[in-house]
C-alpha positions as CSV (number, residue, x, y, z in Angstrom):
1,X,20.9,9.7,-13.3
2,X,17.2,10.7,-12.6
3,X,16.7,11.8,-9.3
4,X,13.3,10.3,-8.1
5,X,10.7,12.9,-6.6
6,X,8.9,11.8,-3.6
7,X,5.4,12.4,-2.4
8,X,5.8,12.1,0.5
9,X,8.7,14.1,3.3
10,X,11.8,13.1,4.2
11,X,10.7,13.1,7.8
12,X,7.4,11.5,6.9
13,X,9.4,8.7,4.8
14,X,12.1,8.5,8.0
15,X,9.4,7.8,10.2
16,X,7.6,5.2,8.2
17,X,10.9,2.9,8.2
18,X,10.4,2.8,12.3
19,X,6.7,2.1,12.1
20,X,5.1,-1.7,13.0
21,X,4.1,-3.6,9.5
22,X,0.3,-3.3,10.7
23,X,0.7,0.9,10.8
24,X,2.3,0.8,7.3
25,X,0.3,-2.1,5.8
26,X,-3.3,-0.6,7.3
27,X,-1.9,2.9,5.8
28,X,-1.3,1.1,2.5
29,X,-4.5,-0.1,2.5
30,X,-5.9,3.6,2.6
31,X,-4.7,4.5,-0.5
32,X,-5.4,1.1,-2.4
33,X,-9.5,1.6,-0.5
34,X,-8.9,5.3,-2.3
35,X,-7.7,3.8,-5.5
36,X,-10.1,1.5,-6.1
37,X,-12.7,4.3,-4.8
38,X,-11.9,6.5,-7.4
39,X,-11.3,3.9,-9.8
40,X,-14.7,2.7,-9.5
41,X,-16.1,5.9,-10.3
42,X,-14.2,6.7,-13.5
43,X,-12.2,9.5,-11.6
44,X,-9.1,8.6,-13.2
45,X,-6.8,11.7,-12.2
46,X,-7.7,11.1,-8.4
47,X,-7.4,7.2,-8.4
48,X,-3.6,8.0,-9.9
49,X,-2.6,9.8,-7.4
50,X,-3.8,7.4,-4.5
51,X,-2.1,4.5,-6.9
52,X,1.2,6.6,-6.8
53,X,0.6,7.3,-3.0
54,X,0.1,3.2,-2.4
55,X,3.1,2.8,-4.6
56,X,5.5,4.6,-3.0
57,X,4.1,3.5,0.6
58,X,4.5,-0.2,-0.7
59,X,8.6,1.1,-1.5
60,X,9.0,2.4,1.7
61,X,7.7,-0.7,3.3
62,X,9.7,-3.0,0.9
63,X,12.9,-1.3,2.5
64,X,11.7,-1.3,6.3
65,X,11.3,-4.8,6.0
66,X,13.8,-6.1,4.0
67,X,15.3,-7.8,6.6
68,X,12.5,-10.1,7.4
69,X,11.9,-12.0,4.1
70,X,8.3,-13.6,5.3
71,X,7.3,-10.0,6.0
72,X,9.5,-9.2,2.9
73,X,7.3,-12.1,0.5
74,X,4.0,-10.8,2.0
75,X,4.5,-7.2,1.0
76,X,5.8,-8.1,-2.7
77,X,3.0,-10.1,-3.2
78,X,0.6,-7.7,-2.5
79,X,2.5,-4.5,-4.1
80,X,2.0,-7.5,-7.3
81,X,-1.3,-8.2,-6.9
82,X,-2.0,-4.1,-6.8
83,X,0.0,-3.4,-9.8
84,X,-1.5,-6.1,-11.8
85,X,-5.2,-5.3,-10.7
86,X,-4.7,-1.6,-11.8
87,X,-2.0,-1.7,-14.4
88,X,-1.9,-5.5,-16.0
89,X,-4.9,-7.5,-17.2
90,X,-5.8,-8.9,-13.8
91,X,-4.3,-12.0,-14.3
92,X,-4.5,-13.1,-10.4
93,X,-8.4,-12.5,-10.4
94,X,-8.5,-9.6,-7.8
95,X,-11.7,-9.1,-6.4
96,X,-11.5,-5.6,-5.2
97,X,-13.8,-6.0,-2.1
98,X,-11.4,-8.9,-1.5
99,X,-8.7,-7.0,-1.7
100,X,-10.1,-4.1,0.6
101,X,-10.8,-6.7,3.3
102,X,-7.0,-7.7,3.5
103,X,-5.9,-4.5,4.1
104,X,-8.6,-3.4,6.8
105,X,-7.0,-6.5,8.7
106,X,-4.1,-5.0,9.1
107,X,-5.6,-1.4,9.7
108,X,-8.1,-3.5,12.4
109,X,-5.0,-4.9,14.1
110,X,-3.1,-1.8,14.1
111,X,-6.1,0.2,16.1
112,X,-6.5,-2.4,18.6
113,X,-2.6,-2.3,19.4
114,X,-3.1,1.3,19.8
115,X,-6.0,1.5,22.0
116,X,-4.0,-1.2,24.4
């Protein structure tokens, strides 16, 4: 058996399950906005690590919600849409600035449930 090596802490990763889909989608979206960042600038080693970051953020989130299967739908789609942007052929026609904007939504409503 391979035991999988996290990024992230166990405490960070325990608090994450307990945290509203806008705090981990909008935190998601950090890393993807890094990803394609780095991406974009041919800084390959430093776009990896952000795409393993959003990759394991998107696994985390996958099992917090895996009780809600809209919620559940919504985040496989997009963990889908990110894989095949960066590591398929792009099949779904991601627009990157596209893809940016959906994610600042949920960092946007995140902020404002914050500051109420």
């Amino acid at each position: 058996m391979v035991e999988m090596k996290y990024i992230h802490s166990d405490e960070a990763r325990q608090d994450w399950l307990n945290r509203p889909i806008t705090y981990q989608m909008g935190n998601i979206g950090s890393e993807v906005s890094r990803s394609l960042k780095w991406s974009s600038k041919g800084k390959h080693e430093r776009a990896s690590l952000a795409i393993n970051r959003a990759l394991e953020l998107f696994d985390f989130t996958i099992k917090a919600n895996q009780n809600s299967p809209a919620r559940l739908h919504e985040i496989l789609v997009a963990r889908e849409e990110f894989c095949d942007y960066f590591f398929g052929h792009n099949s779904w026609h991601t627009d990157p600035i596209k893809m940016q904007r959906y994610y600042d939504g949920f960092a946007m409503i995140g902020q404002l449930k914050k500051n109420s």
